[in-house]
C-alpha positions, 0 to 999 in steps of 0.5 A: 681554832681560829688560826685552822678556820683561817688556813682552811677558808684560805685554801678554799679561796684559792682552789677556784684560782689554782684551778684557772691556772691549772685550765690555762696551762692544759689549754695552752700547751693543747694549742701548741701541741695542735699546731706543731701537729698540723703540717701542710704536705703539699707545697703552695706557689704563687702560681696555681698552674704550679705543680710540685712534690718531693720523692724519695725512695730509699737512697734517691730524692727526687723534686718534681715542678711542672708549670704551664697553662692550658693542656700543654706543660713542661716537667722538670725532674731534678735527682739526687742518690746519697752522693751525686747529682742525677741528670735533670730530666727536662720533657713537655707533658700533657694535662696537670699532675694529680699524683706522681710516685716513686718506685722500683717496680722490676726490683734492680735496685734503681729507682722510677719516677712516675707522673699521672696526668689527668685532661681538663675534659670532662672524660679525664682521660689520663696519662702516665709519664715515667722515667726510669733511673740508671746511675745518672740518667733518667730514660723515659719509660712507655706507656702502652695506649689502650687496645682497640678493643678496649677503646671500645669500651672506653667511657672516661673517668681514668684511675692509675695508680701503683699497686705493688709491682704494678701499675693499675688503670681502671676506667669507666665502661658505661656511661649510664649511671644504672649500669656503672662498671668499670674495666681494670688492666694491670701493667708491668715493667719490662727491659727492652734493649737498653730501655724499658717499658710498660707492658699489660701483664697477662 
């Protein structure tokens, strides 16, 4: 009788103890679990004028870096598909880069690099920079400037984005807060001899 009291007051003793064990492993293997979770997409330079992003699509990688001050920077597009190396792509741009995407948006199989821009004014009027991709080389695509009728309506605070096959600005129309509204264009791509560009769709 004595030796079952023994073995049963021993067991009590060690359940508050197993029971710390048991909390620190479940607390440790959370941290761990929570830290390889946690993964920063945007890459860090020493330079906070600095800009830089990795595409893909498909086949194709793309490493975007943009660098400079004020209004006025410099893009290079470097470009790899599965076996050879694309012709890197040097141009100024205006403005810092807020998104850039790759995409196919007419559907031949060859890859676009687009870079939207935003002014450091108080308008944000934005910008789109985009490269279309051959085998090797990569064309500058134009992007159509607002009509005058819709400069007219113009009040800033741009929006382009990619929406499956196209390429979507929206802007503000109004500058009174009572009245807000804004006005969205949808653009394609088209060839045009042996370029491309960006056309409002109709």
């Amino acid at each position: 009788m004595k030796t079952v009291l023994f073995i049963a007051m021993t067991g009590i003793l060690l359940m508050p103890a197993l029971s710390c064990n048991n909390n620190s492993r479940t607390d440790n293997n959370a941290d761990s679990t929570g830290a390889a979770a946690v993964s920063d997409k945007g890459e860090k330079t020493a330079d906070p004028d600095e800009y830089n992003q990795q595409l893909t699509y498909k086949q194709y990688s793309f490493s975007v870096n943009a660098k400079g001050q004020g209004h006025l920077r410099k893009v290079t597009i470097t470009g790899r598909d599965s076996a050879n190396d694309l012709a890197t792509v040097n141009a100024p741009l205006e403005g810092n880069i807020y998104y850039a995407s790759s995409a196919d948006l007419n559907k031949d199989g060859r890859p676009e690099v687009y870079l939207f821009t935003r002014g450091t004014d108080s308008a944000g009027y934005s910008k789109v920079y985009a490269y279309a991709y051959d085998s090797k080389t990569g064309r500058q695509i134009n992007f159509p400037d607002l009509s005058p009728a819709q400069q007219k309506e113009y009040q800033g605070h741009d929006s382009i984005y990619i929406d499956n096959e196209y390429v979507v600005r929206s802007f503000s129309t109004s500058d009174s807060k009572a009245q807000a509204s804004r006005k969205m264009i949808r653009y394609v791509l088209r060839p045009v001899d042996t370029a491309f560009t960006i056309q409002q769709a109709q």
